[in-house]
N, C-alpha and C positions, 0 to 999 in steps of 0.2 A: 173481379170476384163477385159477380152479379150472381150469379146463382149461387153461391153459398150465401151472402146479402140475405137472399130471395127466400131458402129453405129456415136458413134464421128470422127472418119477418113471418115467417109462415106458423111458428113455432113445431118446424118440424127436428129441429138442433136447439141444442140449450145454447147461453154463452160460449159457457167453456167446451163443447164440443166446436165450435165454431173456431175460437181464437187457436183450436189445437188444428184442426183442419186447413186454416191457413198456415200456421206455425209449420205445419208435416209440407204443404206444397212448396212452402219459401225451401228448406233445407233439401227436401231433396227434388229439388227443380221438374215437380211434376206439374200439367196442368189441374184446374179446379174440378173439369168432367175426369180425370183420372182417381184423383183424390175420391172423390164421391162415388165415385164406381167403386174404387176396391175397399171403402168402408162401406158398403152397402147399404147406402141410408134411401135411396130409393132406388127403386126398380131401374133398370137401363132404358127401358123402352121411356117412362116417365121424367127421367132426369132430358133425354133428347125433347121431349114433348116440348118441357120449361124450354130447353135451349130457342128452342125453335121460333117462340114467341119473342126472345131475345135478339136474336139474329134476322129476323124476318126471312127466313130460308125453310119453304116446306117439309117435312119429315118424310122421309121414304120408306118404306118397310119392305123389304126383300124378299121373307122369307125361304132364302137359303138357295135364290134361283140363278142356273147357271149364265155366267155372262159368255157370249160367241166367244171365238178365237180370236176375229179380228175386230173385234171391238176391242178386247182386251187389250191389242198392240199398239191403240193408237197412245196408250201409256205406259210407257215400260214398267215394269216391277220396280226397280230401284225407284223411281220419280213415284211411284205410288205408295210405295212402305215411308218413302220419306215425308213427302206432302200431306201423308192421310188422307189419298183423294184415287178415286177411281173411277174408269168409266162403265156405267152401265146398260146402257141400250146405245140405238142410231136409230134414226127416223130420217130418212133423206141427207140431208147434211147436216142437222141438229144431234150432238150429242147430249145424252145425260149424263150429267157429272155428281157421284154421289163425293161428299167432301164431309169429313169430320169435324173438321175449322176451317167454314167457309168466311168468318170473317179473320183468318189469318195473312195479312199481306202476303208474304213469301207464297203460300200457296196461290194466290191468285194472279200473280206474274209471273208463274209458272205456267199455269195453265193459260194464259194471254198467249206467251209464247208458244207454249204447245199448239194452240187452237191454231197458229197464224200459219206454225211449219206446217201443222197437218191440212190444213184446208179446211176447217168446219168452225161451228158457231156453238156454244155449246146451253145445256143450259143447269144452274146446280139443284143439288135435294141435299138435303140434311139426312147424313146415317149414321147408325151407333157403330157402336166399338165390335160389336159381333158381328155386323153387316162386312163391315171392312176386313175383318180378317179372312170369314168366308169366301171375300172374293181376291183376297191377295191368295189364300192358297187355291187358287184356280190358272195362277200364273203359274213359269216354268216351275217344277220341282228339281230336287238335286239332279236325280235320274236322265231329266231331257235337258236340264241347261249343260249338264259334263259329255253329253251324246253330243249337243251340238258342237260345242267346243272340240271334242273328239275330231268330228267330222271335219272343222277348219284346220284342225293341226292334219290332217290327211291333204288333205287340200292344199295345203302349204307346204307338203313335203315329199307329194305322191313322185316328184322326179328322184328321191334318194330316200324312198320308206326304209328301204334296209339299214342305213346310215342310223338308226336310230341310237343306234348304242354304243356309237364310238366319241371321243369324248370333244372331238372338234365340233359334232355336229348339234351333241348334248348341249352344249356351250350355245348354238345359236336358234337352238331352239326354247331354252328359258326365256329368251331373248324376244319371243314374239307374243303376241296378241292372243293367242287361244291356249295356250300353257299357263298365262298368268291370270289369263281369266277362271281354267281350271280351278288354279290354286286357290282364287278368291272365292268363287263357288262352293268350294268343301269347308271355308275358314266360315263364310257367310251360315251357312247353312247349321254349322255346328255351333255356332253363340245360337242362331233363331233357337235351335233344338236344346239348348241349355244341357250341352255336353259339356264335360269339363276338361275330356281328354280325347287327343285323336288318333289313330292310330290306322298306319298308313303300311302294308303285309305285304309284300310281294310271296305267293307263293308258285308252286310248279306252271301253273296254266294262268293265273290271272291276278292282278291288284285287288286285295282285298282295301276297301275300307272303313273303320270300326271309331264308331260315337260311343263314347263313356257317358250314360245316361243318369243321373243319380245313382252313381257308384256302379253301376251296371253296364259291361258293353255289349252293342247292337251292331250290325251290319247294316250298314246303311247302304253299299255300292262298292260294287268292283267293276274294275276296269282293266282294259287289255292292258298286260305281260308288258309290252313294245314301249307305252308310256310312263313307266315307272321310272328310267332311269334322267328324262326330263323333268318330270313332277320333284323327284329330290333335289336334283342340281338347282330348282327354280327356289325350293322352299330353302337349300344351304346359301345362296346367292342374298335370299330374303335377311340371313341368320350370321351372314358372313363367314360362313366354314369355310373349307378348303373345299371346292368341284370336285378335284381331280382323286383325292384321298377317301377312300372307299373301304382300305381293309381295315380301320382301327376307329371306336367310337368317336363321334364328336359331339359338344356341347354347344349351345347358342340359345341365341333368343331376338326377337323383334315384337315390331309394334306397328298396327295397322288401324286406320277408322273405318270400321264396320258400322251401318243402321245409327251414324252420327252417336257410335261410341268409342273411346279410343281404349282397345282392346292391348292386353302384352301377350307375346304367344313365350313357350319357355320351350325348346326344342334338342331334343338327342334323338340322335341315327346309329343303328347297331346293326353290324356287318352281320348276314346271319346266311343261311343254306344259299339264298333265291335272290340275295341281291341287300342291298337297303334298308332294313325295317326303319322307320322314324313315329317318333312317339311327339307329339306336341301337346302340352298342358296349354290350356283355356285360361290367363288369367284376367277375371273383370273383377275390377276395381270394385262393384255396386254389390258382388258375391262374395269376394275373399276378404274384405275391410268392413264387416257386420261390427257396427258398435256390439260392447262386449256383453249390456244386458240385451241384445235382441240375440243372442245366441243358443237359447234355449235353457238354460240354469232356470232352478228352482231359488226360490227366496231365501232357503238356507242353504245350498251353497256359492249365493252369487253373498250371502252374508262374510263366509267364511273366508271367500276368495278377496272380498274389497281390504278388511282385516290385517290378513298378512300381504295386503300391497301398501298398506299403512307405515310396517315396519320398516325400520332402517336399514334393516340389512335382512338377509336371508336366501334363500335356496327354493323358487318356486318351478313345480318338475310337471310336466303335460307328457301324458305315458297312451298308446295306443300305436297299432299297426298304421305302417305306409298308408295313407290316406284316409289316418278316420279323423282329421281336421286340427290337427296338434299345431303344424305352423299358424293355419288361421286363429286358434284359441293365444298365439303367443302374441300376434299383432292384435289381435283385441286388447291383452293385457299392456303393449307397450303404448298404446292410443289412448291408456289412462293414466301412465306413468310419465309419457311423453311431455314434459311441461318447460317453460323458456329457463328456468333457474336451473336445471339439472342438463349433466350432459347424458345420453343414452347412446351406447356403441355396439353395434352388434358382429357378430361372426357366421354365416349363414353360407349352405351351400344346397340349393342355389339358391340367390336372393330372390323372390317370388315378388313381391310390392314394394314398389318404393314410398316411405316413409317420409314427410315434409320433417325437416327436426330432427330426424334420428341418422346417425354415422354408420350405415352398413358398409361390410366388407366381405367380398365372396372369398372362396377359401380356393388356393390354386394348386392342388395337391402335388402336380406334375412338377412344380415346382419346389415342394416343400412346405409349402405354406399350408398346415393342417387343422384342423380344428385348436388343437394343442397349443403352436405354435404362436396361431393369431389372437388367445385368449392371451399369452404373455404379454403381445406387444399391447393390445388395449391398454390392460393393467399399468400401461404404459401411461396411458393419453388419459387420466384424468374421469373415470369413468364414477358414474354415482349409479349408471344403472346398465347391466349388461344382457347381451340375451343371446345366448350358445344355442347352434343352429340342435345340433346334435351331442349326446355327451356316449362316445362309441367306444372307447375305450379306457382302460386304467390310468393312463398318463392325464385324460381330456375330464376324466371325473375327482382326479384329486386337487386339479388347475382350479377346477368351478369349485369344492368345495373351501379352498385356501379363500378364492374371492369372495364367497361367501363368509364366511369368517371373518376377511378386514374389512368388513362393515360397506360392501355391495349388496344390491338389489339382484340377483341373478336369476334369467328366467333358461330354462333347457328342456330339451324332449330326452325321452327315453324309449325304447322296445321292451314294454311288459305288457302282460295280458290283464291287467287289474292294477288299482290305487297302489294295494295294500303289495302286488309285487314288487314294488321299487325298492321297497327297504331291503329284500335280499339280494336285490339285484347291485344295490348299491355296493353291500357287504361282499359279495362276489369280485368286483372289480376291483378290490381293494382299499375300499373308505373305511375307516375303524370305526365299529359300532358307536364308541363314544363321540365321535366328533357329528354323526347323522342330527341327535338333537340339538346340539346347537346352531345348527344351521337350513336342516328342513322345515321350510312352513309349511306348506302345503303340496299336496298330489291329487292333479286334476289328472283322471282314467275317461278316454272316451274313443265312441265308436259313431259312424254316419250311420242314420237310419232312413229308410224311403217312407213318407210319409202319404196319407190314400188322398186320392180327389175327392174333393172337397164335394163338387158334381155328381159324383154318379156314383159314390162308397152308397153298399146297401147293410141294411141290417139285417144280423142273423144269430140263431141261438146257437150257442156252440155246440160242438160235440162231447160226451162226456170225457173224453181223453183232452182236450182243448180244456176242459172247467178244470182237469186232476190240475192241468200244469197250471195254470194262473191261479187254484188254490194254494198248490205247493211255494209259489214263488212268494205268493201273499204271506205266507204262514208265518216266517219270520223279518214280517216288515216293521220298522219302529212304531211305537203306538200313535207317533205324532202322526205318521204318515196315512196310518191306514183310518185314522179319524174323518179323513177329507174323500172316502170311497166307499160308495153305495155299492155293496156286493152281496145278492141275495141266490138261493138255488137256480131261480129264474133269469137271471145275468142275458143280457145282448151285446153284441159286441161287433163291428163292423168288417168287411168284407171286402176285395176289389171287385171290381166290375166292369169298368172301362167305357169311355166315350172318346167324342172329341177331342176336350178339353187338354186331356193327358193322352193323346194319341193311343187308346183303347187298351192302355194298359195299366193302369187302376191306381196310380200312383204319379203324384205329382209332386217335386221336391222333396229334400231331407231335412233333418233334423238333429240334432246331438245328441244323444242319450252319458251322461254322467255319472262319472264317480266323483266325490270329493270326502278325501283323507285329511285331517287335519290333526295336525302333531299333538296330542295333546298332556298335559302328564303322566295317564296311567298308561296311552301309548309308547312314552319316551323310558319307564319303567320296562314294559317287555320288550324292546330294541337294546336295555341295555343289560336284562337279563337270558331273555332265550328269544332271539328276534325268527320265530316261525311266523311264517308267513297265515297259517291257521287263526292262531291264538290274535295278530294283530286283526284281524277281518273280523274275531270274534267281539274284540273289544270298540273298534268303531263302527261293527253293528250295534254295538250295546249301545252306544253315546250318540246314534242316530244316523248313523251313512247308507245312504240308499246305494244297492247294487246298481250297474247296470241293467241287469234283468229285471229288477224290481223296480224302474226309471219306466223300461220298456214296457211296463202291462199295466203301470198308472195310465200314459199315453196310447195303451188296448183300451183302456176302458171308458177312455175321455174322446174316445174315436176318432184318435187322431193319425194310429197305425195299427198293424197287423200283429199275430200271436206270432204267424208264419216270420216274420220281417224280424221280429224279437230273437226267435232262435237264430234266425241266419247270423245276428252280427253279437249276439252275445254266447255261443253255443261252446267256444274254445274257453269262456271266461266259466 
């Protein structure tokens, strides 16, 4: 910890920015130039300078120049993303070796070996964090490393190309070396890209394949028609499905270490016009298990939300569409509840994270075994705190509210468009109006939002049709709320633009945007007199509930997203 030491004796950190900086690097096992980097406490190029006097390793500075082809090879891509080290010139038989952590052992008996296979001597420089990436992406991209791969599965089967798609042949070509590097190529490339879904189309003429980008999908590569039915067989083989069973979905999942992370993939294949469609969710552990205050709440609803996890019993309900982050907000809430005195047992389909502590159980429908079914048998085994993957129908919503009632902790999702829809929604499936209060604490409402680069967002004055709606939305916002927002005729407001950084499309990572309902008495009065969906939105607006929309254009204005991004994902609510 020499350079934190170093920017601490400097008096460029206080103590406690200090003790918090090593504190953030111990837990989440980053290094000290990482830590410092993404708190920004000095410049990149400056924090390398310090190192450099530390390390006695000269600083290189690159700016942005390309390295040959075959310099590049003398280090593969993998050995370079992993080591932090790349090569960047030759001069006769001397190489330059740029290296992130040239005094990290592993890396330098790596490169010992490297030097001895490849025949040269080499010699290192110290480079930053942006040096190294610019020259990792000068290595293969997805495009030429599946071309190559392409080319060897040809190569290896140019005596029976036609054989491609019968099922003996499928069978031994998963089986070989440029199919499963294939497969590792597309899995590689979509964690770098911070996709969360993949999505793998065969249609009439060609394999599509499709990166879910912060909630958005992109086409990243297609590939010839002829390799599709190897590519699935290798990724069911991966997933353990059945090869040969093609006409009826299947479900699965595996686990691989990618870029020295151990990654879960979550995997279904749906028989559709062209062949195979297969959808594979992304899940990393470091994305889907966000402790539950870095997940974007405000101080009064992360107040409201600790409150009724307080209580001994009750009915806590996370309401939004298929991926606006409903399972992840429920393992936040079970990662605080999770504790050695209490048992926690869940029912989940499909189980997405495993959980140290907590009793999941996937649900086996084929079998019987339905949401309904396996909330009985818990009730069984002694539970204090339970968490319903889904509550989808009438039988599964008066299970969770009985559990609720004899003094459980119950956490479940729902399909509504808002907080405040749950209570009809409840009432619809057949919950009696009177048993909803005694058993709802609270209803978290949410949606993903794409949040701009940090880089390269520009400022801009709106349009007056831009100011009508972010006045409109302001208009009836709580007085608390709109106390903490500088809004004048003149208002700026920021913009995408796009660079590098977020691959030139202006948005980099998402966000939650919230609702939080909390039961409260004059609430549990119009639930038990006329429970309109209107009248209850009207009353915990009164008592301080921010909308989603009205979430979305504080974070307009704090420049942390777009007007455009607001409508998109609250436009239905």
């Amino acid at each position: 910890m020499k350079l934190i030491q170093e920017l601490y004796g400097n008096g460029i950190i206080s103590d406690q920015k200090m003790n918090q900086l090593v504190a953030d690097m111990k837990s989440r096992g980053k290094t000290e130039e990482e830590i410092i980097f993404e708190n920004k406490i000095i410049s990149e190029n400056a924090l390398f300078e310090l190192k450099s006097k530390f390390v006695n390793v000269p600083l290189i500075k690159l700016e942005k120049k390309e390295v040959p082809q075959e310099v590049l090879e003398l280090i593969s891509g993998a050995a370079a993303l992993n080591y932090k080290m790349v090569p960047l010139f030759k001069k006769g038989n001397t190489v330059g070796i740029g290296m992130v952590y040239p005094e990290d052992i592993a890396s330098q008996n790596a490169l010992r070996f490297l030097s001895r296979k490849e025949n040269f001597v080499y010699e290192i420089h110290l480079i930053t964090f942006s040096d190294l990436n610019n020259i990792l992406k000068q290595y293969k991209t997805l495009e030429i490393e599946t071309k190559k791969a392409l080319e060897e599965l040809k190569e290896d089967n140019k005596e029976g190309a036609d054989s491609l798609e019968q099922d003996q042949s499928t069978l031994k070509i998963t089986e070989e070396a440029p199919v499963i590097k294939m497969v590792l190529v597309i899995l590689r490339h979509a964690i770098e890209g911070g996709a969360s879904d993949i999505h793998i189309e065969p249609n009439r003429e060609r394999l599509n394949i499709r990166f879910r980008q912060d909630g958005v999908l992109h086409l990243s590569l297609f590939l010839p028609l002829s390799v599709h039915p190897s590519i699935v067989s290798r990724i069911k083989i991966l997933s353990n499905l059945k090869i040969d069973e093609n006409r009826i979905p299947q479900d699965g999942r595996f686990s691989a270490k990618i870029n020295n992370k151990e990654i879960d993939f979550r995997v279904a294949t749906f028989p559709i016009l062209y062949g195979e469609k297969v959808e594979i969710r992304v899940l990393d552990p470091e994305e889907g298990l966000k402790p539950f205050d870095k997940m974007g709440f405000s101080e009064r609803n992360l107040e409201i939300i600790k409150k009724a996890l307080k209580m001994p019993y009750g009915l806590i309900l996370s309401s939004g569409p298929t991926g606006s982050g409903k399972t992840t907000t429920l393992y936040g809430l079970m990662r605080i509840l999770n504790q050695e005195t209490v048992n926690v047992v869940t029912i989940e389909d499909p189980i997405e994270y495993s959980i140290a502590g907590v009793n999941q159980s996937q649900i086996k429908a084929d079998i019987g075994y339905s949401f309904a079914e396996g909330l009985r048998q818990i009730l069984r085994q002694d539970p204090n705190i339970i968490m319903v993957g889904e509550v989808r129908d009438e039988e599964t919503a008066g299970l969770v509210i009985n559990a609720a009632l004899t003094g459980h902790i119950v956490l479940s999702t729902l399909h509504t468009n808002s907080a405040v829809g749950v209570i009809p929604r409840l009432i619809d499936m057949g919950v009696r109006p009177f048993l909803i209060p005694s058993t709802l604490r609270v209803v978290i409402a949410q949606r993903l939002i794409r949040t701009l680069c940090s880089r390269c967002k520009k400022k801009v004055t709106p349009s007056e049709k831009v100011k009508k709606y972010i006045f409109e939305i302001l208009k009836d916002m709580p007085a608390f709320a709109k106390k903490d927002i500088s809004v004048s005729p003149s208002l700026s407001i920021y913009e995408i633009k796009g660079c590098e950084s977020c691959n030139f499309k202006g948005y980099k990572g998402r966000m939650g945007l919230f609702e939080v309902l909390s039961i409260s008495p004059a609430i549990i009065d119009i639930i038990l007199k006329n429970p309109e969906e209107s009248l209850i939105l009207k009353q915990a607006q009164k008592e301080g509930m921010l909308t989603m929309a009205q979430e979305g254009i504080i974070n307009v204005l704090s420049g942390q997203t777009t007007v455009d991004e607001v409508i998109r994902v609250t436009q239905e609510t």
